[in-house]
LODREN-869278 format. One record per residue: residue number from 1; chain; x negated, y, z of N, C-alpha, C in turn. Coordinates in nm, 4 decimals, decimal comma. Layout:
atom num = NUM cadena = A n.xx = X n.yy = Y n.zz = Z ca.xx = X ca.yy = Y ca.zz = Z c.xx = X c.yy = Y c.zz = Z
...
! end
This chain:
atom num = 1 cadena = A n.xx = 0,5527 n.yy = -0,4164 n.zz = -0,8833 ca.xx = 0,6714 ca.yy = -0,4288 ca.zz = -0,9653 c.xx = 0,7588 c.yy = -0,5394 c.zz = -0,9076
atom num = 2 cadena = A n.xx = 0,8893 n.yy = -0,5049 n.zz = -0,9035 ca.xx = 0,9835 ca.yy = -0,5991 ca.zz = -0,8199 c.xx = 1,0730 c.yy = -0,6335 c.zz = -0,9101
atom num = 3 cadena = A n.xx = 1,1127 n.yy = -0,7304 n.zz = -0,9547 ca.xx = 1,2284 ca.yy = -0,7997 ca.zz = -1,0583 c.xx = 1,3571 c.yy = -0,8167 c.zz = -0,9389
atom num = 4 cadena = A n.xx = 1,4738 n.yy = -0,7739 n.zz = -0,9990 ca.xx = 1,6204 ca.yy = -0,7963 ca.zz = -0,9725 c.xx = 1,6313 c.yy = -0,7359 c.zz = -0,7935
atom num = 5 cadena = A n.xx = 1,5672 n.yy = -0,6302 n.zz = -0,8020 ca.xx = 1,5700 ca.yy = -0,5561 ca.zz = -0,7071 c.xx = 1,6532 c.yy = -0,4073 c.zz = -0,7011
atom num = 6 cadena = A n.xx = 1,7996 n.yy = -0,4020 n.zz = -0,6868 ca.xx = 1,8836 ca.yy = -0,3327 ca.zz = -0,7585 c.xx = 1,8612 c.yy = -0,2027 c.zz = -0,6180
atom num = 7 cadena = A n.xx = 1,8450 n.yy = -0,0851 n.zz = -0,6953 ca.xx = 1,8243 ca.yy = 0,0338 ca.zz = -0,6004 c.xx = 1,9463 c.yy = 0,0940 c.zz = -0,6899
atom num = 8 cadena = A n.xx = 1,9616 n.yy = 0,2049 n.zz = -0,6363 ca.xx = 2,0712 ca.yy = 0,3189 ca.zz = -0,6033 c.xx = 2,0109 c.yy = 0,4219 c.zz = -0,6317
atom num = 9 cadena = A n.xx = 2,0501 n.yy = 0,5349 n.zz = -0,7385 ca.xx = 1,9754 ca.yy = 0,6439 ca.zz = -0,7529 c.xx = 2,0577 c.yy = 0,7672 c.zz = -0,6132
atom num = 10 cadena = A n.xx = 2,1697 n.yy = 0,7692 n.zz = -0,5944 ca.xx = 2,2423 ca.yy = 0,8313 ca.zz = -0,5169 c.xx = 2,2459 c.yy = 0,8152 c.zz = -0,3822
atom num = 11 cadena = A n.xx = 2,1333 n.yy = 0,7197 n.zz = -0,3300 ca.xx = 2,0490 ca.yy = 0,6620 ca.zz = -0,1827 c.xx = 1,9662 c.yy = 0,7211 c.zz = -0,1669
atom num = 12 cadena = A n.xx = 1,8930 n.yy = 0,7615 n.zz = -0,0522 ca.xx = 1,7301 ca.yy = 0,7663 ca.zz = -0,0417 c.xx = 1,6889 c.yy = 0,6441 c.zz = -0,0422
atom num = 13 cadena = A n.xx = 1,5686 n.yy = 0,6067 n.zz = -0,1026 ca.xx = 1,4663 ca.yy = 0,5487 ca.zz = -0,0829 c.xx = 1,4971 c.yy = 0,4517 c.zz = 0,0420
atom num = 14 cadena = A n.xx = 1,4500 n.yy = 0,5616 n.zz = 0,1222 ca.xx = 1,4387 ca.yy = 0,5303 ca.zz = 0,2789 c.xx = 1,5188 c.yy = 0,4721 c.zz = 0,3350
atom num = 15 cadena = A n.xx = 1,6723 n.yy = 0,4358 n.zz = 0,3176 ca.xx = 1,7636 ca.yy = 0,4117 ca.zz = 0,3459 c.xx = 1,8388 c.yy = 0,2923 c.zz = 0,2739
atom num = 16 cadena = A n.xx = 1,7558 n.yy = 0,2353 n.zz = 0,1602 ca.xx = 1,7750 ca.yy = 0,0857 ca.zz = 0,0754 c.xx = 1,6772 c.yy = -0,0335 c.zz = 0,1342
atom num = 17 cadena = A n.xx = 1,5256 n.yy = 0,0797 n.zz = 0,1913 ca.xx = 1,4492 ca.yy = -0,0606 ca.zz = 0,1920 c.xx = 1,3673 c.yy = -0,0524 c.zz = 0,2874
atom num = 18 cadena = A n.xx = 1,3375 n.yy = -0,1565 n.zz = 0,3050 ca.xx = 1,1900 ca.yy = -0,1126 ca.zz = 0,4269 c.xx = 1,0710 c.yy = -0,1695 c.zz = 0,3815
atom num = 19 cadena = A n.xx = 0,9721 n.yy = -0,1462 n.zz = 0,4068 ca.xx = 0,8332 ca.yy = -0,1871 ca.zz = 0,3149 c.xx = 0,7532 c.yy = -0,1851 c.zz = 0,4887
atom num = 20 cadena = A n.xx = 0,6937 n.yy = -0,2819 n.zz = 0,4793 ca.xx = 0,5837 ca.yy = -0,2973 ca.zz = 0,6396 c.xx = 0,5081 c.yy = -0,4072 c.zz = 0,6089
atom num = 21 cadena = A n.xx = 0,3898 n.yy = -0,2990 n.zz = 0,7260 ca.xx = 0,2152 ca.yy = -0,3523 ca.zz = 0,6431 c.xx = 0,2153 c.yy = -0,4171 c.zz = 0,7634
atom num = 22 cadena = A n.xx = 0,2416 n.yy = -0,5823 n.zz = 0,7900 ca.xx = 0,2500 ca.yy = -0,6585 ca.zz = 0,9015 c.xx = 0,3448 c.yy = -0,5725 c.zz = 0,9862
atom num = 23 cadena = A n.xx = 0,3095 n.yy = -0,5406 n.zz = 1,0690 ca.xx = 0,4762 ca.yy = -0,4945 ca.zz = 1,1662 c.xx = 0,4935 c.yy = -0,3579 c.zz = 1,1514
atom num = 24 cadena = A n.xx = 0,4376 n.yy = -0,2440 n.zz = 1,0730 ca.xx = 0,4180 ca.yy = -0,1058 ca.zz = 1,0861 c.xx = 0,5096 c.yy = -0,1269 c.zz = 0,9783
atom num = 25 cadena = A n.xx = 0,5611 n.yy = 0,0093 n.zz = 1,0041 ca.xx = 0,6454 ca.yy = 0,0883 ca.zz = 0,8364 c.xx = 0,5400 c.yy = 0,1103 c.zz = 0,7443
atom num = 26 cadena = A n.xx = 0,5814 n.yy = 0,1691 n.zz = 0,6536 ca.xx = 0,4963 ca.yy = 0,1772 ca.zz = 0,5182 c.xx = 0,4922 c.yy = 0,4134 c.zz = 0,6091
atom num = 27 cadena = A n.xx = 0,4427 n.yy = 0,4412 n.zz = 0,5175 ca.xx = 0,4342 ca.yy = 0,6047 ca.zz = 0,5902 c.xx = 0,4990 c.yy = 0,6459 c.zz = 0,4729
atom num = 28 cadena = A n.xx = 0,5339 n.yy = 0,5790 n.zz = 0,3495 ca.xx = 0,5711 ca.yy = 0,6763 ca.zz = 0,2236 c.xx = 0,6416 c.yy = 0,5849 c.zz = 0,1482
atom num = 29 cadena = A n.xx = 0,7434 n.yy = 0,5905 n.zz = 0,0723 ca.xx = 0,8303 ca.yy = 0,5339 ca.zz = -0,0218 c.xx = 0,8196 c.yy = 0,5899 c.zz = -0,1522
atom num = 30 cadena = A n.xx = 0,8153 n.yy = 0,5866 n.zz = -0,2684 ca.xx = 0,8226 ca.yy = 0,6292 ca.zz = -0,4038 c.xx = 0,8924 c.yy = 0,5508 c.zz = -0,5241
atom num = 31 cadena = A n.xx = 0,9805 n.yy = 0,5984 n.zz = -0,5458 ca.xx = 1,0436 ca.yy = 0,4898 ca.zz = -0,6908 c.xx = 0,9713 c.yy = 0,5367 c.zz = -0,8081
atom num = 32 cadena = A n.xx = 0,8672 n.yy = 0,4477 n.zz = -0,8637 ca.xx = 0,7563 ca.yy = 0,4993 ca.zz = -0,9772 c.xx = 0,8157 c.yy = 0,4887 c.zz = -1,0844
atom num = 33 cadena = A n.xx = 0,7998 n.yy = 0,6168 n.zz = -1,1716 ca.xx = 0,8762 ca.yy = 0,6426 ca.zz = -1,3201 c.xx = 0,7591 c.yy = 0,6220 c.zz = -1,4087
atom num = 34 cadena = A n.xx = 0,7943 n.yy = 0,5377 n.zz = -1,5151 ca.xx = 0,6763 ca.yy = 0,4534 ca.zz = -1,6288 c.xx = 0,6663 c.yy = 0,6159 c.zz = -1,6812
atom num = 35 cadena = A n.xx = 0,5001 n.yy = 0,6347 n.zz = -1,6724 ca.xx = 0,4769 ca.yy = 0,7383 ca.zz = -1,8156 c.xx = 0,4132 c.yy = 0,8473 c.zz = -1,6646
atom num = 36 cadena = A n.xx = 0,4738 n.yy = 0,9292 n.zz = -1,5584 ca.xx = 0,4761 ca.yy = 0,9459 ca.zz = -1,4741 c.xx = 0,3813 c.yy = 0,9454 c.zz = -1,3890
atom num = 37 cadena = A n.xx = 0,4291 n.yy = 0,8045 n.zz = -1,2680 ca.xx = 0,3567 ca.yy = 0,7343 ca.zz = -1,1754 c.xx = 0,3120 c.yy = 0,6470 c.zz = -1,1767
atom num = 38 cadena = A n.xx = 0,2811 n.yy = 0,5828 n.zz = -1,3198 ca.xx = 0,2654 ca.yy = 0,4911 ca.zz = -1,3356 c.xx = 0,2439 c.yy = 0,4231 c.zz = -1,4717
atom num = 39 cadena = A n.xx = 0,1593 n.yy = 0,3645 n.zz = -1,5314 ca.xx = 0,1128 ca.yy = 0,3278 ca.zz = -1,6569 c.xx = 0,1509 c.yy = 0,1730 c.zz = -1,6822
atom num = 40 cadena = A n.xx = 0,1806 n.yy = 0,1135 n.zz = -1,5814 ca.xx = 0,2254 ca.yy = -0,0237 ca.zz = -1,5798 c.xx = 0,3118 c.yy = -0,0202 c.zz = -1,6397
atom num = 41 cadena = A n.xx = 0,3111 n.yy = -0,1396 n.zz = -1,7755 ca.xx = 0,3954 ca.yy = -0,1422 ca.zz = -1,8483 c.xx = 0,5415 c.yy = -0,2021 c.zz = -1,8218
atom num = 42 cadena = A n.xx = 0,5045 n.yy = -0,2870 n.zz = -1,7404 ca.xx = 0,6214 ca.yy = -0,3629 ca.zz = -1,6593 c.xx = 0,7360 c.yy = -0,2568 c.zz = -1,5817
atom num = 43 cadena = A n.xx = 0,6924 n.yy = -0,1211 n.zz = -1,5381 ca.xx = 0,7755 ca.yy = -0,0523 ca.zz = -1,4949 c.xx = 0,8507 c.yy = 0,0470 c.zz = -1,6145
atom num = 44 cadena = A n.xx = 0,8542 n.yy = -0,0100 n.zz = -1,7153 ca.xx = 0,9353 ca.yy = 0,0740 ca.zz = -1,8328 c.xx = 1,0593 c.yy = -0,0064 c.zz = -1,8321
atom num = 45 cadena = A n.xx = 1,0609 n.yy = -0,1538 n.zz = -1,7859 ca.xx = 1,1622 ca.yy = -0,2452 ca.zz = -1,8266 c.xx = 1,2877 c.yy = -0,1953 c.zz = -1,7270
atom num = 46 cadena = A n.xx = 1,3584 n.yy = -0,2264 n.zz = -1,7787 ca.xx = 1,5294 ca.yy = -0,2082 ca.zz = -1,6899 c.xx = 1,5297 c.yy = -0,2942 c.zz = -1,5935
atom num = 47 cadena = A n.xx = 1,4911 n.yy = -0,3931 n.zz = -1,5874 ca.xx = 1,4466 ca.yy = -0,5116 ca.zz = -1,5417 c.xx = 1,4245 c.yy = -0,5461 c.zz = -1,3580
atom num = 48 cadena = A n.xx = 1,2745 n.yy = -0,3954 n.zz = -1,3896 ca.xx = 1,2112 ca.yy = -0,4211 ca.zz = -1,3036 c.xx = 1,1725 c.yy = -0,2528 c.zz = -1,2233
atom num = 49 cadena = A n.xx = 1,1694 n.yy = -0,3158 n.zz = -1,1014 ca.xx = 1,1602 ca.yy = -0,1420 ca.zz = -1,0098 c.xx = 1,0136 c.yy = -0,1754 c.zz = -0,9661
atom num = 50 cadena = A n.xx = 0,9369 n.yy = -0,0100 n.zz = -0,9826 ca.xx = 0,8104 ca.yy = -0,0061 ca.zz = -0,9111 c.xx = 0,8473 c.yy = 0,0770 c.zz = -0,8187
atom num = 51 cadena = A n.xx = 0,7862 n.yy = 0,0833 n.zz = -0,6583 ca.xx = 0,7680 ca.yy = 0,1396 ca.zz = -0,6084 c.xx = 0,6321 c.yy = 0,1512 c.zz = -0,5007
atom num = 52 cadena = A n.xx = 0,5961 n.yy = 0,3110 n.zz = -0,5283 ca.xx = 0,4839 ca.yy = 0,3156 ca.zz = -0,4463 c.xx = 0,4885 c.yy = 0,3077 c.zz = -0,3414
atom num = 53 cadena = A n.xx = 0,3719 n.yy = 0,2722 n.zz = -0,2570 ca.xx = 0,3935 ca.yy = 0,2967 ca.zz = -0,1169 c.xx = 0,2347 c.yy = 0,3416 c.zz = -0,0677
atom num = 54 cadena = A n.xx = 0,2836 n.yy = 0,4277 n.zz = 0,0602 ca.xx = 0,1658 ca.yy = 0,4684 ca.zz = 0,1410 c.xx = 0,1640 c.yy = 0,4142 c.zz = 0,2592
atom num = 55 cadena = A n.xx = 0,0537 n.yy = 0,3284 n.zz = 0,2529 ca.xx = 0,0213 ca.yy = 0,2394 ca.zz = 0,3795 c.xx = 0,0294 c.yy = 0,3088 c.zz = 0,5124
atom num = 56 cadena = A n.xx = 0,0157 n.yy = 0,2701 n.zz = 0,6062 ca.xx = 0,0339 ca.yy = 0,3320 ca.zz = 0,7522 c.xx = -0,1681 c.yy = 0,3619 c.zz = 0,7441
atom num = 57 cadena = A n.xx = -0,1536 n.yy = 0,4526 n.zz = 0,8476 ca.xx = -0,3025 ca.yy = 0,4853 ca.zz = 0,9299 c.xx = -0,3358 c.yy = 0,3083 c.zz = 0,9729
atom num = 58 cadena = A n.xx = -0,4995 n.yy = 0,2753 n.zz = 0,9928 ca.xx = -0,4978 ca.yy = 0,1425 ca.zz = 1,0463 c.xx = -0,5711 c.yy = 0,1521 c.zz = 1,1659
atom num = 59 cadena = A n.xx = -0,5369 n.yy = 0,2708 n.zz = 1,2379 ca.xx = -0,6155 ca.yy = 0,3518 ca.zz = 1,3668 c.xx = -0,7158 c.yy = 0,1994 c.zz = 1,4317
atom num = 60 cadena = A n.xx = -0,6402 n.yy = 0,0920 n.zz = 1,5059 ca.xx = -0,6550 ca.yy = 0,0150 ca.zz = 1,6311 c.xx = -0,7147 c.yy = -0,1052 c.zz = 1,5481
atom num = 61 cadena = A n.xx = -0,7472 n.yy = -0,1214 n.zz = 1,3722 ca.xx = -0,7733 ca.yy = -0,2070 ca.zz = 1,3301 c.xx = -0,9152 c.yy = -0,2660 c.zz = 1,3488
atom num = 62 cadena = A n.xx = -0,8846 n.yy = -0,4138 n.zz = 1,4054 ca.xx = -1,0169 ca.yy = -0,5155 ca.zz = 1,3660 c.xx = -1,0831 c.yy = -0,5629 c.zz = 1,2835
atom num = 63 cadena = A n.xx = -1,1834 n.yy = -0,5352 n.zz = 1,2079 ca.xx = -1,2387 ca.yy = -0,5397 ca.zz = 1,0600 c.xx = -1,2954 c.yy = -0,6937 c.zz = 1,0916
atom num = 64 cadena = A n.xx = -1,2963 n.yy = -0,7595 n.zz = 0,9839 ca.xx = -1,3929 ca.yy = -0,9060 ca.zz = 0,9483 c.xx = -1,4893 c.yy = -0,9098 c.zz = 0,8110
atom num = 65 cadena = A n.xx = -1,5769 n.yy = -0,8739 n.zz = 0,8404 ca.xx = -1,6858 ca.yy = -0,8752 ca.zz = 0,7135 c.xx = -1,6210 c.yy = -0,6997 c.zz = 0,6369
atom num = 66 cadena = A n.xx = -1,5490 n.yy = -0,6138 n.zz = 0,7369 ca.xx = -1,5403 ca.yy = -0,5095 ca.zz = 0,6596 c.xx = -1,3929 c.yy = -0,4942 c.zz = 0,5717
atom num = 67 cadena = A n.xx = -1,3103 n.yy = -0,5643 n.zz = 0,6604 ca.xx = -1,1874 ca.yy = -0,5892 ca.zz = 0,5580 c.xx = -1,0937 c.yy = -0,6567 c.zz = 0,6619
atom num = 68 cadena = A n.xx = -0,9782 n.yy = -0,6332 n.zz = 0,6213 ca.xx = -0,8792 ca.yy = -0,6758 ca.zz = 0,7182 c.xx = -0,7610 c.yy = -0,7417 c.zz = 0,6167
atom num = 69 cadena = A n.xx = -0,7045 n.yy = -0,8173 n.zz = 0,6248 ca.xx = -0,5831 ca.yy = -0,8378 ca.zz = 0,5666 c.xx = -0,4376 c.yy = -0,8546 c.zz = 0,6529
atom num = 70 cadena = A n.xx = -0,3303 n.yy = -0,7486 n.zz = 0,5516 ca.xx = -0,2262 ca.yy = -0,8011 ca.zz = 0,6551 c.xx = -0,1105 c.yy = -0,8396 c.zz = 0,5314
atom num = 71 cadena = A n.xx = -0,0046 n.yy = -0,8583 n.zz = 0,5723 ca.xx = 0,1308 ca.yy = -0,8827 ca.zz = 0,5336 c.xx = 0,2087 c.yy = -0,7649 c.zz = 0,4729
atom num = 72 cadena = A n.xx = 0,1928 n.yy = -0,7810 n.zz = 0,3303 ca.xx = 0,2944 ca.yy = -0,6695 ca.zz = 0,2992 c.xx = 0,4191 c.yy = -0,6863 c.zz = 0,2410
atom num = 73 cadena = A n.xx = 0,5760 n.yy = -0,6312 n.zz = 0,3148 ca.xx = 0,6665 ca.yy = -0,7359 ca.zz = 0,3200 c.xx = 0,7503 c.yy = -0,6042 c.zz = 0,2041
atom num = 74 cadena = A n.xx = 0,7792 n.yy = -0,6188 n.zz = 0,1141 ca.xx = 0,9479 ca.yy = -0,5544 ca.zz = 0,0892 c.xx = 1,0810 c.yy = -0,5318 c.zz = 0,0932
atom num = 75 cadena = A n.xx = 1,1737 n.yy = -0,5430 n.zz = 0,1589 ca.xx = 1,2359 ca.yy = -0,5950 ca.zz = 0,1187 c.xx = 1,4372 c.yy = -0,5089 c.zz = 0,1645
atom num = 76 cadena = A n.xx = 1,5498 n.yy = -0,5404 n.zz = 0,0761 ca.xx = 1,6443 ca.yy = -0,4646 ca.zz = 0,0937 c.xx = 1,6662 c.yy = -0,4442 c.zz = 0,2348
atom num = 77 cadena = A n.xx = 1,7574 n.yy = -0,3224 n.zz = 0,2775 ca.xx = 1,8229 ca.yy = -0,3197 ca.zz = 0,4136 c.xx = 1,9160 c.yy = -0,4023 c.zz = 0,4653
atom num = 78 cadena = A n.xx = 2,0181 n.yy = -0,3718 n.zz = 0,3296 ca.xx = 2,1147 ca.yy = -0,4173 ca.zz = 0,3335 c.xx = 2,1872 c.yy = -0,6007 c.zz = 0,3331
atom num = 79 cadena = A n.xx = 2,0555 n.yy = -0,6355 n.zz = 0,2766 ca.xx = 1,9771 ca.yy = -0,8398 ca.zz = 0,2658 c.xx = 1,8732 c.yy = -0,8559 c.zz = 0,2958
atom num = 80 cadena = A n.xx = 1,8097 n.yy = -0,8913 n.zz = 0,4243 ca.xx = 1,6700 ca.yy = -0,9156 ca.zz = 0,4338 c.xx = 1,5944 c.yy = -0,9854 c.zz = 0,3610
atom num = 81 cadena = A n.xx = 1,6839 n.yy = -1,0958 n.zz = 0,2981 ca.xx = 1,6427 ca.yy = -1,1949 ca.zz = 0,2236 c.xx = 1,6234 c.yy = -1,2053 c.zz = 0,0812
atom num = 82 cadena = A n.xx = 1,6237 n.yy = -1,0631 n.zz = 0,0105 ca.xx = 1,6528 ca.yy = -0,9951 ca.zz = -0,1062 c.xx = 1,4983 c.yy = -0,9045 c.zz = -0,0711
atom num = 83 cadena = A n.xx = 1,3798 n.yy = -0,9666 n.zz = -0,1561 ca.xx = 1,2513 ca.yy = -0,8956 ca.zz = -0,1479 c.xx = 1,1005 c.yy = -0,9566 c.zz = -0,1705
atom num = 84 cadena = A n.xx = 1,0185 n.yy = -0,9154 n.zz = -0,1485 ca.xx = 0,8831 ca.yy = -0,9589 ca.zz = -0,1963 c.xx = 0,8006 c.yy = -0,9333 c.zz = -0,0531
atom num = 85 cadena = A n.xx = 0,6828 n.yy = -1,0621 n.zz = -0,0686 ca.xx = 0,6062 ca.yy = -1,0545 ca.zz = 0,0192 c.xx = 0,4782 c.yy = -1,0606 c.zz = -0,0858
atom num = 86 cadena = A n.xx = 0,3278 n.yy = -1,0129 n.zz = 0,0066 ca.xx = 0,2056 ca.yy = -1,0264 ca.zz = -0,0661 c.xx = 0,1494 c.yy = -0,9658 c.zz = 0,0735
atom num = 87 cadena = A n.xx = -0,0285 n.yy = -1,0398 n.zz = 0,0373 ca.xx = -0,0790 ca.yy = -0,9843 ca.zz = 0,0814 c.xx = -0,1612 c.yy = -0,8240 c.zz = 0,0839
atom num = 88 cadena = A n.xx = -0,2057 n.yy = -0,7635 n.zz = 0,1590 ca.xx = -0,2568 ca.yy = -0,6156 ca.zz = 0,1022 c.xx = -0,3791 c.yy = -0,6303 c.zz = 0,2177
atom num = 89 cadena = A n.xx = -0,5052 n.yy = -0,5350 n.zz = 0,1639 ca.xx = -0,6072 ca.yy = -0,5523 ca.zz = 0,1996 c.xx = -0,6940 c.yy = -0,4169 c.zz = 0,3037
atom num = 90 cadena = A n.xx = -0,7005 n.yy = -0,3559 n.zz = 0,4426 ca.xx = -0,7184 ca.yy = -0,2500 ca.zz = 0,4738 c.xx = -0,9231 c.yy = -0,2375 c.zz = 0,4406
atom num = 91 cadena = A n.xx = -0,9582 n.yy = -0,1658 n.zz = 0,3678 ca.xx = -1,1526 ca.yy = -0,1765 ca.zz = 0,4240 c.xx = -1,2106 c.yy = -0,0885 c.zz = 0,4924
atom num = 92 cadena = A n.xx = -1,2298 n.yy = -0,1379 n.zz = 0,5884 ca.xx = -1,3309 ca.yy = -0,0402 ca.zz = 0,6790 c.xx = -1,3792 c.yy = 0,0839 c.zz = 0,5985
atom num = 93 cadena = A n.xx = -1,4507 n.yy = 0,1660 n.zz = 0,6768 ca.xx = -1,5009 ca.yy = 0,2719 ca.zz = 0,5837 c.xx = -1,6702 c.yy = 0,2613 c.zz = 0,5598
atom num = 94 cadena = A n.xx = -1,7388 n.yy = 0,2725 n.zz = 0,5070 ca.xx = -1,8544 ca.yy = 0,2707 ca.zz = 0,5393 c.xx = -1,9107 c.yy = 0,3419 c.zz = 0,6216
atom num = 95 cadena = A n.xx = -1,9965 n.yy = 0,2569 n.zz = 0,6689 ca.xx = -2,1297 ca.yy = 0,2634 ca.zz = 0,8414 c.xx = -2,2147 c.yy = 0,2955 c.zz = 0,7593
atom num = 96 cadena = A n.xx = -2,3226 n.yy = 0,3706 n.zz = 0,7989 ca.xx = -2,4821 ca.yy = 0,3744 ca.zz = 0,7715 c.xx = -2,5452 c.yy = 0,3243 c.zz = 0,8748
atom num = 97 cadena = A n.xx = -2,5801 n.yy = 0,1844 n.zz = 0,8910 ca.xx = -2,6888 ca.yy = 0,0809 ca.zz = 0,9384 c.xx = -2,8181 c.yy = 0,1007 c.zz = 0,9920
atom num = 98 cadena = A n.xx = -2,8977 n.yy = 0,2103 n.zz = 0,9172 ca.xx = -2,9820 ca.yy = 0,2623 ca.zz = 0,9282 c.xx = -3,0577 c.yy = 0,3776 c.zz = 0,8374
atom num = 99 cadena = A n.xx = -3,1261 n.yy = 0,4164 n.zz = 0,9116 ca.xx = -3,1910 ca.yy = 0,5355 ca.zz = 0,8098 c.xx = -3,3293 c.yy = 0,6134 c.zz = 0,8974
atom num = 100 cadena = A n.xx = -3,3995 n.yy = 0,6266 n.zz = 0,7592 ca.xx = -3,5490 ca.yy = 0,7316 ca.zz = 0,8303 c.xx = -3,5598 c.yy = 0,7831 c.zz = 0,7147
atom num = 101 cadena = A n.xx = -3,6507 n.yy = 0,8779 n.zz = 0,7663 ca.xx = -3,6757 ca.yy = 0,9949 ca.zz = 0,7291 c.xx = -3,8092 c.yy = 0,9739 c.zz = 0,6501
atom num = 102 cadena = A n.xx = -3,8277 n.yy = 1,0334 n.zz = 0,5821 ca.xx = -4,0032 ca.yy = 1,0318 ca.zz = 0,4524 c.xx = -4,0967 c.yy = 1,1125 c.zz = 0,5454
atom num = 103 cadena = A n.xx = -4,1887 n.yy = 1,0956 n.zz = 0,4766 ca.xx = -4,3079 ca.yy = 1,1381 ca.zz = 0,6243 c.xx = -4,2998 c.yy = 1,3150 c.zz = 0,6564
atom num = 104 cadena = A n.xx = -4,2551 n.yy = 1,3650 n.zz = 0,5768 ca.xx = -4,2785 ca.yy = 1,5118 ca.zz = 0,5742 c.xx = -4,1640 c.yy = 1,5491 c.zz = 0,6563
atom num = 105 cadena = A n.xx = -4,0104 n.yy = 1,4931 n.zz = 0,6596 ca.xx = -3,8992 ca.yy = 1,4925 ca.zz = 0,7539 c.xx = -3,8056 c.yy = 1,5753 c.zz = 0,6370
atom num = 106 cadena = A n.xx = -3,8259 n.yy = 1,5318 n.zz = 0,5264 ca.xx = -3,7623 ca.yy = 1,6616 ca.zz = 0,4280 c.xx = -3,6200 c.yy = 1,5521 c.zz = 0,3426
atom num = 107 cadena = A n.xx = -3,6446 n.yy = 1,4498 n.zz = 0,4027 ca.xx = -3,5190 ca.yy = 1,3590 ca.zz = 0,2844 c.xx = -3,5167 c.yy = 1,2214 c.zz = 0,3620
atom num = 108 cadena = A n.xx = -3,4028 n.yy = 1,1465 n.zz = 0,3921 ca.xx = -3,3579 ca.yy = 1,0521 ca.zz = 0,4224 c.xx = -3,4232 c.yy = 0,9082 c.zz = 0,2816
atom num = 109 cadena = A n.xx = -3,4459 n.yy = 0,8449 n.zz = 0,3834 ca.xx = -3,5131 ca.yy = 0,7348 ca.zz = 0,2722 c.xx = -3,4210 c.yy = 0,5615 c.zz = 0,3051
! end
């Protein structure tokens, strides 16, 4: 949820803002409608704009304990300086470490 973040219904999306997960684009833009896309109550207010986003692929990513963190920036086209920063979190997927088999070879143990 973004406070005093004035969008344009007669814009795309795509064309007010840019959203990037450390230096990548975002892959998806969404202006979230309360009731909708969204249950957050904060996005009912006039106030305040939600928008979703779909993170990029994290193909080339370096995991640390299974987790990566990068920079997730918002912010207008038209004012760079008009926007929100936070962090956002990528997690590895799960590994299986190890595994055997029960003596008969009929089930993973």
């Amino acid at each position: 949820a973004l406070t005093n973040f004035q969008l344009t219904s007669d814009v795309s999306l795509f064309d007010q803002v840019i959203a990037t997960f450390d230096d990548v684009e975002a892959a998806g833009l969404k202006v979230a409608v309360f009731g909708q896309d969204s249950d957050n109550a904060k996005c009912a207010s006039a106030t305040v704009t939600c928008i979703i986003l779909t993170q990029p692929e994290c193909v080339s990513c370096v995991f640390d304990g299974g987790a990566l963190l990068v920079d997730l920036s918002v912010v207008m086209k038209a004012d760079g300086t008009v926007g929100s920063k936070a962090s956002f979190t990528y997690w590895a997927a799960p590994t299986i470490v190890s595994a055997t088999m029960n003596t008969v070879g009929t089930a993973v143990n």
